[in-house]
N, C-alpha and C positions, 0 to 999 in steps of 0.2 A: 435402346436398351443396353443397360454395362456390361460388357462380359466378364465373368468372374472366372481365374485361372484355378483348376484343380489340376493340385499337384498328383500322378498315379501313387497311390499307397503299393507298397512292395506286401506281397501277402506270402505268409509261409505257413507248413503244416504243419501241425504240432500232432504227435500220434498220443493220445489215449489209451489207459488203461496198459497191459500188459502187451504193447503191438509197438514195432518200429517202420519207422520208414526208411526204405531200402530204393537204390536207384540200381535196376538191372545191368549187371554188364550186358556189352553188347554180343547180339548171336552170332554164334561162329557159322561161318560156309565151308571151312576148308582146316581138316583135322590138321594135327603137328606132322603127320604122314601122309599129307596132301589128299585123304578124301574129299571128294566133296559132297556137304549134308546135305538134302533136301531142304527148301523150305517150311515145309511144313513138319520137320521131325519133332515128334511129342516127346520133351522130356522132363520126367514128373521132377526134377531137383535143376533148379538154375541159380546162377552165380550174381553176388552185387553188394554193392559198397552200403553200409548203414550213415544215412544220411541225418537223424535224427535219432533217439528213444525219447519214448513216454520217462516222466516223473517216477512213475509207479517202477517203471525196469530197472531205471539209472540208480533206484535205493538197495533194488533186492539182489544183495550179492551172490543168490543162486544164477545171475545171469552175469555172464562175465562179457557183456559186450558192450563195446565203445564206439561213438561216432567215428568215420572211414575206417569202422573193422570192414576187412571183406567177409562173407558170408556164404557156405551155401544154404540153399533154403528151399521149403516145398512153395510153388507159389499157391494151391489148392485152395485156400480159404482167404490169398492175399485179395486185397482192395486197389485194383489202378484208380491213380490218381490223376485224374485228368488236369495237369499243371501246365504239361506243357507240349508243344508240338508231339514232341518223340514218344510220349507216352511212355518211358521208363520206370516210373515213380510206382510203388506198390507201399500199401500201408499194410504189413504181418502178423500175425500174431507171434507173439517170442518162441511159442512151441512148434511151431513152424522151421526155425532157424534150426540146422544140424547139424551145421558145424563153422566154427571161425578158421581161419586161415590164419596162422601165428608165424612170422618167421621164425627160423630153426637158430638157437643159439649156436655159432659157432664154434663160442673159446669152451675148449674143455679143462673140469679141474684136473689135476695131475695129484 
């Protein structure tokens, strides 16, 4: 019998509707003044890169957000995406998202 070679197809996620995909930063252990957090500490707003928007976001200029904005966000109604080992990957809804991280322009006018 022949063997027939399949090539693996690369699969991505395309978020829908007014929701992005967000890849969580990683959890901190150890505050900038050397606490250290418990594992288990519940915190309702966590940080991450936007990996993706829907169609429907990247038109409506009430959202000002752009693929590796960083983000903070509720994860509350996020969707993990089970893609990959780490399980980072959450699909959002955009009213979830509260705020972007923008760097600070430097030069000032005079």
């Amino acid at each position: 019998m022949p063997r027939t070679s399949r090539n693996p197809r690369l699969e991505t996620v395309e978020p829908i509707g007014k929701r992005v995909l967000i890849r969580k930063d990683e959890d901190k252990k150890i505050t900038k003044v050397g606490i250290h957090l418990p594992d288990r500490l519940e915190i309702p707003t966590i940080t991450g890169r936007v990996v993706a928007i829907s169609a429907e976001v990247a038109k409506d200029e009430n959202y000002p957000i752009e693929q590796y904005d960083r983000v903070l966000f509720n994860p509350k109604h996020g969707v993990p995406v089970d893609f990959e080992g780490d399980n980072r990957l959450f699909v959002i809804p955009i009213e979830d998202i509260v705020a972007v991280f923008r760097a600070a322009d430097s030069g000032q006018a005079e």
